[in-house]
N, C-alpha and C positions, 0 to 999 in steps of 0.2 A: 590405497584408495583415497580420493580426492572429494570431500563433499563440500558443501559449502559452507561458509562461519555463518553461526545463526544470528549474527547481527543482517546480515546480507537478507537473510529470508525475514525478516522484521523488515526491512525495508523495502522487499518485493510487495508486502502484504500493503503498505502505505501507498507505494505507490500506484498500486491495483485500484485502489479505494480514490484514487487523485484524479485517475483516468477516468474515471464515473463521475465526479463531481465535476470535472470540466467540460462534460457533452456541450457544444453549444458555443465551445472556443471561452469562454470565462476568464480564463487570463488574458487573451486578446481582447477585449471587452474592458476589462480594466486596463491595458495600457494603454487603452484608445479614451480614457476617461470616463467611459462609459456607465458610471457605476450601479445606475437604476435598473439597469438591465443586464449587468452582471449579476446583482443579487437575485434577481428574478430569474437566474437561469440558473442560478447555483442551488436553491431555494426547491425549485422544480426535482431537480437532479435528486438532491438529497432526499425528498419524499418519495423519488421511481426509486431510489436503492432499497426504501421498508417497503413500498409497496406492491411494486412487479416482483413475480417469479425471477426472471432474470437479476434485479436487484439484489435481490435474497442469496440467489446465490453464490453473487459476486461476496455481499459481506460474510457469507459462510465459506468462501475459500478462503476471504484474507484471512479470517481466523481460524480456520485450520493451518496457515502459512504459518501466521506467526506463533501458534499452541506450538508447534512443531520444532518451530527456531529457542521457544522456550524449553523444551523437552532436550534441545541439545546442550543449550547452555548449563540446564541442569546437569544431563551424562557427562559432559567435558569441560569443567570448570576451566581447566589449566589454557583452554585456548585463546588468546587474545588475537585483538583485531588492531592492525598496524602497518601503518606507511603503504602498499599496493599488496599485502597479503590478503587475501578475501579467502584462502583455502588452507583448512588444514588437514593432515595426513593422519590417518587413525590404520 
């Protein structure tokens, strides 16, 4: 059986949390120079993630992702994460 290495689910959980902070195009905004209204959308973003329901949830899934990815690293110390391997066999 094939699961995933829990560096992988640490990194789903970030990047769950990256997609919410960029509603609004926020990296486009900054390569366009824009940066007053970059921060002002990112600013935005981060108080809808504590303060909508939806927000909430989204920060309660990354951290159950990554509790999870810690929970394996703890069970399976021996597995490391290398060159294009992202999966190990248990």
């Amino acid at each position: 059986m094939a699961v995933p290495h829990p560096s992988v689910t640490g990194l789903a959980a970030g990047f769950s949390l990256v997609d919410d902070l960029n509603k609004g195009n926020v990296v486009g905004l900054i390569m366009d120079g824009n940066f007053d209204n970059a921060i002002k959308s990112i600013s935005v973003n981060s108080q809808n993630l504590i303060k909508t329901t939806e927000g909430r949830k989204s920060l309660a899934q990354a951290v159950g992702i990554a509790a999870i990815g810690a929970w394996a690293r703890r069970s399976f110390p021996s597995t490391k994460l290398g060159g294009s391997k992202f999966f190990f066999r248990i």
